[in-house]
N, CA, C and O atoms as a Tinker XYZ file with bonds, in Angstrom:
   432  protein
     1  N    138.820000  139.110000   35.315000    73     2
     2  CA   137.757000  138.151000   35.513000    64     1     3
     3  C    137.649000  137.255000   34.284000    63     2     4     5
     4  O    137.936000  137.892000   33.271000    81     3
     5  N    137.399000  136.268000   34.097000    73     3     6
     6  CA   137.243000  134.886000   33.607000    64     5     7
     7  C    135.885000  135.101000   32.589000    63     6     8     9
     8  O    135.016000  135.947000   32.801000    81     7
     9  N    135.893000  134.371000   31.705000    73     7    10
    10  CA   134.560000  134.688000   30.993000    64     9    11
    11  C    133.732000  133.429000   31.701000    63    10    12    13
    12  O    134.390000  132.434000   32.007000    81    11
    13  N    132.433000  133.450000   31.942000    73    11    14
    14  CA   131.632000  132.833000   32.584000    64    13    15
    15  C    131.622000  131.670000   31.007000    63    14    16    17
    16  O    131.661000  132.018000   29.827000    81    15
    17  N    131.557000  130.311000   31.568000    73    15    18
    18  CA   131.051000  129.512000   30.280000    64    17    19
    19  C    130.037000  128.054000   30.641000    63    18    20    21
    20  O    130.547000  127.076000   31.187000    81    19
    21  N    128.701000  128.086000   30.286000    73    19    22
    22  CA   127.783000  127.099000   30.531000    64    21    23
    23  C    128.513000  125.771000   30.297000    63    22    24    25
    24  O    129.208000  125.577000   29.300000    81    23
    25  N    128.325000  124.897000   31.236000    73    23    26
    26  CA   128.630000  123.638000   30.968000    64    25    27
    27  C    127.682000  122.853000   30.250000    63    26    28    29
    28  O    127.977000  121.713000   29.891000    81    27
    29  N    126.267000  123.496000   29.941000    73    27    30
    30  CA   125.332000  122.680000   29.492000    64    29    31
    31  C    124.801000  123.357000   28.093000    63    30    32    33
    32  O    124.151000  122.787000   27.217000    81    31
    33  N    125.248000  124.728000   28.112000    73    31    34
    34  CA   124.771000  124.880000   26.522000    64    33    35
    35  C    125.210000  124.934000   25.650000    63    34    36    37
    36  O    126.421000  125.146000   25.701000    81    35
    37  N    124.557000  124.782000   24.217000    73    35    38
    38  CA   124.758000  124.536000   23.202000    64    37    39
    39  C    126.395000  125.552000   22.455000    63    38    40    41
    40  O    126.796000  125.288000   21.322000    81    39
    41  N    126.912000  126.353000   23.107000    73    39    42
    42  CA   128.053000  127.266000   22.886000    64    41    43
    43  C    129.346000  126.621000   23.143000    63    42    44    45
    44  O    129.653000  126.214000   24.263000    81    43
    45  N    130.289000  126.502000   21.871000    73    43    46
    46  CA   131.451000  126.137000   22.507000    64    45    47
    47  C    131.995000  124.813000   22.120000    63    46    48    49
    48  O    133.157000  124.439000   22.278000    81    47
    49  N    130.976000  124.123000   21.574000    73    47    50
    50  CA   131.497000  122.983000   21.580000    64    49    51
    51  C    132.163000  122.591000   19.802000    63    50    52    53
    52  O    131.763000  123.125000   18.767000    81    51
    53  N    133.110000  121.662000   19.907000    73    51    54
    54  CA   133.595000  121.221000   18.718000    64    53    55
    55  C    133.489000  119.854000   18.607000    63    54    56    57
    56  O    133.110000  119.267000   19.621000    81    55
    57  N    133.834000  118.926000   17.212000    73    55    58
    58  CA   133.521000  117.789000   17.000000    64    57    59
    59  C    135.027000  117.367000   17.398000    63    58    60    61
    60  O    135.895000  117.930000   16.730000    81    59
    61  N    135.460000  116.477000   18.369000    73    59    62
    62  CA   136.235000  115.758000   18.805000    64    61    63
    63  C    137.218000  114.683000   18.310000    63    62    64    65
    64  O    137.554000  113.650000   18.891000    81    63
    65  N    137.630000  115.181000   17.033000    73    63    66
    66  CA   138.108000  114.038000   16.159000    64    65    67
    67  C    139.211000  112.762000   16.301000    63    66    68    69
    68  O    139.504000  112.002000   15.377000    81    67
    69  N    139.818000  112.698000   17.840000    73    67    70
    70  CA   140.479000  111.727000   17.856000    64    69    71
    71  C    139.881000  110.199000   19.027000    63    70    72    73
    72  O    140.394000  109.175000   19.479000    81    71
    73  N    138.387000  110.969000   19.094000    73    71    74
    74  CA   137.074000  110.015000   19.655000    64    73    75
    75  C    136.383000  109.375000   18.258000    63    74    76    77
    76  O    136.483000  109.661000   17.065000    81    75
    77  N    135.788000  108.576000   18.859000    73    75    78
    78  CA   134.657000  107.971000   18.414000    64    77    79
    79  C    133.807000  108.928000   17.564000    63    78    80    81
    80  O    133.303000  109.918000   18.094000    81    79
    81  N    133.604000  108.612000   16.036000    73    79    82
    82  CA   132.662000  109.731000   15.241000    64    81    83
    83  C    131.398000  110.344000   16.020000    63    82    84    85
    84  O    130.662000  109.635000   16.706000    81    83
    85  N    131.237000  111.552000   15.872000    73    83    86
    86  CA   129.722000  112.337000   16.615000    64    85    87
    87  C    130.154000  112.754000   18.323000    63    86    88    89
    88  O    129.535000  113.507000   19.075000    81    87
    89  N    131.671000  111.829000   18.656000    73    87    90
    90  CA   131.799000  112.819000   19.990000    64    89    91
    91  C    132.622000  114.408000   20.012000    63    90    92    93
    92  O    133.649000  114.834000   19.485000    81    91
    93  N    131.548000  115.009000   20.935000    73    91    94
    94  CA   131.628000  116.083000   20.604000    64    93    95
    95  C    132.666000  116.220000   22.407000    63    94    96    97
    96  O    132.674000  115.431000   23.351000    81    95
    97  N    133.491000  117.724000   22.196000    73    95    98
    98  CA   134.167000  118.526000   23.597000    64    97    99
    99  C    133.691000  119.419000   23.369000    63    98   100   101
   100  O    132.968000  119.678000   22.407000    81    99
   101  N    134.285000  120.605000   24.943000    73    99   102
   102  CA   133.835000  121.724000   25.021000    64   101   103
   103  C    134.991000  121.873000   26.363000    63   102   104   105
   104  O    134.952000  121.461000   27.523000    81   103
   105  N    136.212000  122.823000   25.430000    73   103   106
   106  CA   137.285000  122.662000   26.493000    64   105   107
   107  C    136.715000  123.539000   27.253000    63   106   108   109
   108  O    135.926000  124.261000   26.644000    81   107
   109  N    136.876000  123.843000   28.903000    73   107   110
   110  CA   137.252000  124.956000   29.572000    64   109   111
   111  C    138.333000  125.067000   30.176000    63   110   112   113
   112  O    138.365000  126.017000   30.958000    81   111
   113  N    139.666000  124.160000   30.081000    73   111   114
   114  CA   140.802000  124.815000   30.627000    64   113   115
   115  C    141.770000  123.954000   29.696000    63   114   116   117
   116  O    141.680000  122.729000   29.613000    81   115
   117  N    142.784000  124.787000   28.947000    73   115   118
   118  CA   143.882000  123.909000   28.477000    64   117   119
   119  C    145.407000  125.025000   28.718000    63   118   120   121
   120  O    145.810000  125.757000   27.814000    81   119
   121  N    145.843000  124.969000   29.621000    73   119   122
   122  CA   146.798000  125.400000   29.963000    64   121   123
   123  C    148.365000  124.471000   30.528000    63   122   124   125
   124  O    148.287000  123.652000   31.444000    81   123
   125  N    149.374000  124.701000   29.989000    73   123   126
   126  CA   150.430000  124.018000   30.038000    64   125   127
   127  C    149.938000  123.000000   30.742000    63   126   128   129
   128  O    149.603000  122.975000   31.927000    81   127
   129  N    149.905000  121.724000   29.512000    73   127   130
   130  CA   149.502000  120.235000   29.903000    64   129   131
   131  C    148.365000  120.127000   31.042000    63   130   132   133
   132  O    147.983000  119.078000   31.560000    81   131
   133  N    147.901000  121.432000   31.325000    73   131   134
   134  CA   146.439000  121.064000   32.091000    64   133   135
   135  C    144.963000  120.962000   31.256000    63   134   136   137
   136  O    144.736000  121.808000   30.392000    81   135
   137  N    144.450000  120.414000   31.403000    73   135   138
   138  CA   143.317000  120.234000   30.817000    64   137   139
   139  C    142.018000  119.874000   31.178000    63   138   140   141
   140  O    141.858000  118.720000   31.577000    81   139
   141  N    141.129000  120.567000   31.124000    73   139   142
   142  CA   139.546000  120.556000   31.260000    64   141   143
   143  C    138.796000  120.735000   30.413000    63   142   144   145
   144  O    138.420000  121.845000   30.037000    81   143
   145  N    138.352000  119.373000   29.843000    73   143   146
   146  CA   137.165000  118.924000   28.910000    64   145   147
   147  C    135.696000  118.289000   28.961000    63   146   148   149
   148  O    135.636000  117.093000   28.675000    81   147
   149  N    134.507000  118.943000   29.291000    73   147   150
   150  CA   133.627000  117.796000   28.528000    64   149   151
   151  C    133.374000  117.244000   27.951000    63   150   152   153
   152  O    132.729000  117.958000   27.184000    81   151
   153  N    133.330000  115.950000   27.450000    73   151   154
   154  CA   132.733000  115.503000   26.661000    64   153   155
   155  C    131.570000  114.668000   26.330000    63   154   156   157
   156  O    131.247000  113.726000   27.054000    81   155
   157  N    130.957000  114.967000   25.305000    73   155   158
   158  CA   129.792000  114.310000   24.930000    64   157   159
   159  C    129.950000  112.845000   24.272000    63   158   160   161
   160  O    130.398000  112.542000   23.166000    81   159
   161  N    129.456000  112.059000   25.275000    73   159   162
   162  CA   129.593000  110.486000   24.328000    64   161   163
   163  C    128.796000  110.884000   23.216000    63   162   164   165
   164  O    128.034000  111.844000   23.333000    81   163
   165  N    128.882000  110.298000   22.234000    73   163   166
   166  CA   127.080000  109.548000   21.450000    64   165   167
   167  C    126.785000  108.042000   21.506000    63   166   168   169
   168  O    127.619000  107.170000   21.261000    81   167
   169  N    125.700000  107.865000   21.802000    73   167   170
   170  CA   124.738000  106.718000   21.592000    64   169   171
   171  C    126.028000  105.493000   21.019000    63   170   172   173
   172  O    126.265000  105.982000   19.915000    81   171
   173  N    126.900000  104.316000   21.119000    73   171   174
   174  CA   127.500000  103.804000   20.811000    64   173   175
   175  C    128.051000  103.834000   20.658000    63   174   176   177
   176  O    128.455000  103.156000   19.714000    81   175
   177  N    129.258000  105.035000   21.671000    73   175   178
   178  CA   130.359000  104.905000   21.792000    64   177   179
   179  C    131.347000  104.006000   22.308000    63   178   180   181
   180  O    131.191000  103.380000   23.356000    81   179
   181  N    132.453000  103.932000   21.513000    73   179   182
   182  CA   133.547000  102.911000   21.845000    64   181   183
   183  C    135.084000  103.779000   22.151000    63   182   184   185
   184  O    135.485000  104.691000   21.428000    81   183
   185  N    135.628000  103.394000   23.070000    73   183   186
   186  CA   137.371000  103.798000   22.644000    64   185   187
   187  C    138.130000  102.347000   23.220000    63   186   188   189
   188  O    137.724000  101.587000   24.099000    81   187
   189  N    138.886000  102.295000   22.717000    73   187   190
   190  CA   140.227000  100.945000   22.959000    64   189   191
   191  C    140.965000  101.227000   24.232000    63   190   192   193
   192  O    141.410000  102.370000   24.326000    81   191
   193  N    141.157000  100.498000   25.121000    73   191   194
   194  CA   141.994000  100.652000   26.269000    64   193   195
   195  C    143.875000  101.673000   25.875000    63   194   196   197
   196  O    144.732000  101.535000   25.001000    81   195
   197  N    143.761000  102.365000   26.766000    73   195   198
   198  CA   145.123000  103.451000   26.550000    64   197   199
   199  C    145.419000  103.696000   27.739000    63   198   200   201
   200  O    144.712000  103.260000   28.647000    81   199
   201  N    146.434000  104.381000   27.961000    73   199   202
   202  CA   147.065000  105.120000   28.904000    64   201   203
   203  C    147.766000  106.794000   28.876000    63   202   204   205
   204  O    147.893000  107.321000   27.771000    81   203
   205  N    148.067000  107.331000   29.750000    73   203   206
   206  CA   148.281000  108.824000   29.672000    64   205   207
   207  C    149.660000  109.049000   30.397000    63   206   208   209
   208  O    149.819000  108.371000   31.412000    81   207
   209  N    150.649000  109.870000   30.046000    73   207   210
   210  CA   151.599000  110.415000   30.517000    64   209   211
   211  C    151.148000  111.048000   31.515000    63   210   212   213
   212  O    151.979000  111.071000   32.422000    81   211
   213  N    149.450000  111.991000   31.947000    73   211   214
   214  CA   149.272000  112.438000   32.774000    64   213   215
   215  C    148.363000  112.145000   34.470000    63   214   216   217
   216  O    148.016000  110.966000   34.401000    81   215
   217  N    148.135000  112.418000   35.126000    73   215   218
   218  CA   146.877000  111.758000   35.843000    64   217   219
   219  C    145.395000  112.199000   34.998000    63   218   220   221
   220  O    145.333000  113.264000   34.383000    81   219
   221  N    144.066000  111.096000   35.073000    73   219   222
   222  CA   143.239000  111.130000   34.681000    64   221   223
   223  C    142.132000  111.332000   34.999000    63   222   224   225
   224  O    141.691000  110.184000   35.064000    81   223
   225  N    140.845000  112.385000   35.410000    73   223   226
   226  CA   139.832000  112.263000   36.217000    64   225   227
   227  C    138.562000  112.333000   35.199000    63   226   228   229
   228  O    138.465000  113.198000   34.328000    81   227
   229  N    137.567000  111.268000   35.432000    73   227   230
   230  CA   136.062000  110.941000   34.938000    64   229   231
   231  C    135.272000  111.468000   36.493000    63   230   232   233
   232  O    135.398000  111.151000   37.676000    81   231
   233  N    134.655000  112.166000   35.932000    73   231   234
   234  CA   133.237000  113.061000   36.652000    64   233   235
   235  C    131.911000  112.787000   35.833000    63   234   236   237
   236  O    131.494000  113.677000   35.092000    81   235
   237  N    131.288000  111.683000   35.933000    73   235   238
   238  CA   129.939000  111.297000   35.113000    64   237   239
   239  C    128.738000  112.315000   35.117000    63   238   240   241
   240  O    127.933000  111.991000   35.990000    81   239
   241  N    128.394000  113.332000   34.492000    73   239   242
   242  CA   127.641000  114.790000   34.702000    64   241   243
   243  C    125.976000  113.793000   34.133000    63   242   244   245
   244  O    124.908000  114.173000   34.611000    81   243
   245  N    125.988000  112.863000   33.363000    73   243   246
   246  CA   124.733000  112.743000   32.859000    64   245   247
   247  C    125.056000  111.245000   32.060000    63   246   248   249
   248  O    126.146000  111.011000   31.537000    81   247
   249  N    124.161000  110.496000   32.065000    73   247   250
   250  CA   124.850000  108.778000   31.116000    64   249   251
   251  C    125.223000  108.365000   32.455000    63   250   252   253
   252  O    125.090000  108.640000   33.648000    81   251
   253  N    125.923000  107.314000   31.382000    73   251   254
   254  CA   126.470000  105.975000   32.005000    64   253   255
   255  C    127.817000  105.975000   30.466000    63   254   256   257
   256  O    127.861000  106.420000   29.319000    81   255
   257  N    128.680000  105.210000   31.366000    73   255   258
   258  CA   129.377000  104.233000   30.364000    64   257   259
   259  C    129.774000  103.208000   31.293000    63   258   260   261
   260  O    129.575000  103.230000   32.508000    81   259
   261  N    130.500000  102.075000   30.460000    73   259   262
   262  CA   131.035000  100.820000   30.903000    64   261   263
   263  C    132.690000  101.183000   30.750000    63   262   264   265
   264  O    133.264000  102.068000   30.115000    81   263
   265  N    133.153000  100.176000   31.559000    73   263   266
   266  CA   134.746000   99.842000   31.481000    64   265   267
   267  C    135.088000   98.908000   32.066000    63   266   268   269
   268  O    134.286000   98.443000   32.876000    81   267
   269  N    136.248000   98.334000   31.919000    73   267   270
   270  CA   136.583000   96.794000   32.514000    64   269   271
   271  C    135.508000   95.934000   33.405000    63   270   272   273
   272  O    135.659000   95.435000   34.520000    81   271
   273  N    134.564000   95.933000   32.681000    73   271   274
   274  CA   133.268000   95.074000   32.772000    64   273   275
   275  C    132.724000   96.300000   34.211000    63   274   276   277
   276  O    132.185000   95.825000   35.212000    81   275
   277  N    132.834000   96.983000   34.155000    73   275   278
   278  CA   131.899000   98.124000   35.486000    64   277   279
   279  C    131.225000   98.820000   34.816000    63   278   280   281
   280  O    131.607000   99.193000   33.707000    81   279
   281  N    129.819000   99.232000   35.437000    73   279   282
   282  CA   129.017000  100.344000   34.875000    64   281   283
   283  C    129.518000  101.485000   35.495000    63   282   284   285
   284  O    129.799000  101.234000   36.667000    81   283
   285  N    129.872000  103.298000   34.999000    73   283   286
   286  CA   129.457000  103.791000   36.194000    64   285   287
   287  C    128.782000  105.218000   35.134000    63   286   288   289
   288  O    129.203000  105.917000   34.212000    81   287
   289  N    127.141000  105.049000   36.185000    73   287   290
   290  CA   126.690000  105.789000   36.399000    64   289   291
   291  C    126.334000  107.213000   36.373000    63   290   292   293
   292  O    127.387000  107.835000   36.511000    81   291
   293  N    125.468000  107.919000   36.276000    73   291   294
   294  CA   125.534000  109.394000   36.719000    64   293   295
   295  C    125.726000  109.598000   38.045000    63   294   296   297
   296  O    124.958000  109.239000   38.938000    81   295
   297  N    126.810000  110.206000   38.178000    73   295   298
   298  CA   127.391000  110.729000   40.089000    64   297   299
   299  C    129.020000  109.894000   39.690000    63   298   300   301
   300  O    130.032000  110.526000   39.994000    81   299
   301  N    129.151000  108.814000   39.172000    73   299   302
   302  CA   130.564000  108.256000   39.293000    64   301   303
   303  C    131.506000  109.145000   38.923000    63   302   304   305
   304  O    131.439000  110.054000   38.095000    81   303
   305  N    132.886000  108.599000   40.005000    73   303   306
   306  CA   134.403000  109.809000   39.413000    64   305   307
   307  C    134.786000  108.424000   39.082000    63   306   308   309
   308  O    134.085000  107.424000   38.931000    81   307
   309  N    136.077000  108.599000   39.004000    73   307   310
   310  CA   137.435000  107.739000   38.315000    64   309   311
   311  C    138.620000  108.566000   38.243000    63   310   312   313
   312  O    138.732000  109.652000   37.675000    81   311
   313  N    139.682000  107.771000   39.032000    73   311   314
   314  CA   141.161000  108.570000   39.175000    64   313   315
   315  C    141.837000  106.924000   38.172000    63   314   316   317
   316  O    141.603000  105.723000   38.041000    81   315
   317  N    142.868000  108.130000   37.646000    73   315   318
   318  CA   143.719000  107.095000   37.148000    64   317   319
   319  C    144.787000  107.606000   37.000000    63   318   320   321
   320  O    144.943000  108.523000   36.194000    81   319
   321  N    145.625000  107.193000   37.642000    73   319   322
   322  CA   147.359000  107.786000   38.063000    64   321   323
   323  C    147.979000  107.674000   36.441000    63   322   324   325
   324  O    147.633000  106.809000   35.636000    81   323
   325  N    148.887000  108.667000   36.203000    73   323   326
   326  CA   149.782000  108.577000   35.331000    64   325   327
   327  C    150.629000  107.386000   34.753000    63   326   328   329
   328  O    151.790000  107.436000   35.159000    81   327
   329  N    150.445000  106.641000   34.164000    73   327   330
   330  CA   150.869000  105.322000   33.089000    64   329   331
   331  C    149.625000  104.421000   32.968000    63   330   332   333
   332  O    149.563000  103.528000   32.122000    81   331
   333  N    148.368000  104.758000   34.079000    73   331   334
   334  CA   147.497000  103.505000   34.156000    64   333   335
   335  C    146.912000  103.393000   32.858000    63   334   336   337
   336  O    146.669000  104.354000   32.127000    81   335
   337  N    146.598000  101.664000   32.474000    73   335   338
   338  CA   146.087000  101.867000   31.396000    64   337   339
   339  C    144.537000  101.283000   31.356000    63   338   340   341
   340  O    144.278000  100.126000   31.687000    81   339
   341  N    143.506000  102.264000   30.893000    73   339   342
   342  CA   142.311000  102.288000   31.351000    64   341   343
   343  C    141.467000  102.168000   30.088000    63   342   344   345
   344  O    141.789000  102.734000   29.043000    81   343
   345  N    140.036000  101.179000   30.256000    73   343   346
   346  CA   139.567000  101.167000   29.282000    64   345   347
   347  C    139.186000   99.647000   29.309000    63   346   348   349
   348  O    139.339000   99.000000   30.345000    81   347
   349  N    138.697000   99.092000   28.185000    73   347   350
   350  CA   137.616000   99.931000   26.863000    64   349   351
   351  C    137.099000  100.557000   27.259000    63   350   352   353
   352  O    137.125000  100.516000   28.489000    81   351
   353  N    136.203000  101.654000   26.607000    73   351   354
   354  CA   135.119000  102.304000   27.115000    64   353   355
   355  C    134.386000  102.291000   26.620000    63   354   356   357
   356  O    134.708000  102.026000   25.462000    81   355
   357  N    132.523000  102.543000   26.801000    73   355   358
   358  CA   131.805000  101.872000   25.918000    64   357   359
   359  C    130.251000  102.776000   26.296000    63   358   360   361
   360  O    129.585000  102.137000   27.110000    81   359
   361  N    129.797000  103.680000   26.000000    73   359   362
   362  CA   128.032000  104.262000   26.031000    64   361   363
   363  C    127.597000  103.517000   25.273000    63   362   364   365
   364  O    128.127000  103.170000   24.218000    81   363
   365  N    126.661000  103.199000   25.668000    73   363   366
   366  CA   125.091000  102.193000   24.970000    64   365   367
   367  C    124.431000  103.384000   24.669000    63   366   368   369
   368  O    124.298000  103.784000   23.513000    81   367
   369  N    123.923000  104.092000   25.853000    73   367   370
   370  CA   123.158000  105.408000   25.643000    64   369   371
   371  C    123.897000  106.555000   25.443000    63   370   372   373
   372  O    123.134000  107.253000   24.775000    81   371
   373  N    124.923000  107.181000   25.614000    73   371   374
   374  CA   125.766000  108.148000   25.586000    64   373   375
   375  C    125.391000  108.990000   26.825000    63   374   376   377
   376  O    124.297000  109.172000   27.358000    81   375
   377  N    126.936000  109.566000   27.199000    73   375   378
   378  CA   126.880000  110.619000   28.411000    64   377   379
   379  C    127.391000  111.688000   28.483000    63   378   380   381
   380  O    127.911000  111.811000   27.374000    81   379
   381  N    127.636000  112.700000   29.126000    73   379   382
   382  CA   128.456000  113.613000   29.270000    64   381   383
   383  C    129.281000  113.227000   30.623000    63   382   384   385
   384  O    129.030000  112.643000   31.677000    81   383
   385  N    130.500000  113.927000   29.969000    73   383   386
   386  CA   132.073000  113.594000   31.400000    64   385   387
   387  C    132.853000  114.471000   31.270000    63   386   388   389
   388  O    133.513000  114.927000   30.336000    81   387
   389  N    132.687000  114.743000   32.616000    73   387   390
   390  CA   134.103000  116.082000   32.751000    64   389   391
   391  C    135.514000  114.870000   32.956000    63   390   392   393
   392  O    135.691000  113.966000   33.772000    81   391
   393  N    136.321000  115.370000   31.818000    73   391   394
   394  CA   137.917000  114.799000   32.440000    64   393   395
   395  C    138.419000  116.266000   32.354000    63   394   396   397
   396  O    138.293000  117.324000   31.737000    81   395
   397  N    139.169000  115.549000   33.527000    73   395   398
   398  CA   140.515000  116.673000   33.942000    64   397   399
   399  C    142.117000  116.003000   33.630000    63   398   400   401
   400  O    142.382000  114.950000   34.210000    81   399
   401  N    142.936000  116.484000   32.919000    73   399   402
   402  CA   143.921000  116.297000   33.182000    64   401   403
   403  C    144.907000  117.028000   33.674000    63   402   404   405
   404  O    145.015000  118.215000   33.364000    81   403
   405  N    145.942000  116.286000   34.686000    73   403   406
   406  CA   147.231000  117.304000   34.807000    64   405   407
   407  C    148.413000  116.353000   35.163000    63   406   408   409
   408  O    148.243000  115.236000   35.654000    81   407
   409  N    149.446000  116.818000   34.913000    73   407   410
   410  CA   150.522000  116.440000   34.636000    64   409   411
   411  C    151.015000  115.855000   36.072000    63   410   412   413
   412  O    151.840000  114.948000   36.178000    81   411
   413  N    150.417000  116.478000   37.098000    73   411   414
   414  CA   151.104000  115.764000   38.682000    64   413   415
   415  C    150.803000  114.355000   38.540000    63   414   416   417
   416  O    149.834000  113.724000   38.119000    81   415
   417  N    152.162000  113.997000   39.121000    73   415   418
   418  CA   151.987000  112.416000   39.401000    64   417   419
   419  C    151.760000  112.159000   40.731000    63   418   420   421
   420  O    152.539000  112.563000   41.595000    81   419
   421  N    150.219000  111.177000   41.123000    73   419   422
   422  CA   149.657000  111.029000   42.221000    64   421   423
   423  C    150.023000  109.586000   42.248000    63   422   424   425
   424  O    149.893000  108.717000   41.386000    81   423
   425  N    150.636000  109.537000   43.756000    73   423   426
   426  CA   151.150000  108.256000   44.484000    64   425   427
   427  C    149.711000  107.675000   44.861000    63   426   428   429
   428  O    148.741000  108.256000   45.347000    81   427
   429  N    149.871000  106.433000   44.507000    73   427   430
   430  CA   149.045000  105.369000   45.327000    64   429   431
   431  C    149.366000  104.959000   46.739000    63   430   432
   432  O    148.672000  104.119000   47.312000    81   431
């Protein structure tokens, strides 16, 4: 059995150093090139448009951020196939977001 791990409390989490200063993760899955992270925007976050060798999923748990001039919301997903290149990204207020990554490449 799996160790049970809160998505919302204070346990677990580390400072995120290849984000924006003050964003914080809290992996729960990193297994051969798979990956499951929350992360915590802060209040004025920025990142520069990039792309991923892998597919990309945004699950908006709480916040908002912006991207190619779109808001999305608390409730918004976001798929982004393997090479897409996605971004800026931008919290005014900061949010929390589950990304998932994995290495399958999903056809459009």
């Amino acid at each position: 059995m799996k160790d049970l791990m809160n998505l919302y409390d204070d346990m677990n989490w580390t400072n995120a150093a290849e984000y924006a200063n003050g964003t914080r993760r809290k992996v729960l899955r990193d297994d051969k090139g798979k990956r499951t992270v929350l992360l915590q925007l802060p209040a004025g976050f920025f990142m520069a448009p990039h792309s991923h060798i892998t597919t990309e999923q945004h699950f908006v748990l709480k916040g908002e951020y912006s991207s190619d001039g779109k808001n999305y919301p608390e409730g918004s997903y976001q798929l982004f196939v393997s090479g897409d290149e996605h971004g800026p990204f931008e919290s005014k207020n900061g949010a929390l977001i589950l990304v998932i990554w994995d290495p399958l490449k999903i056809q459009e």
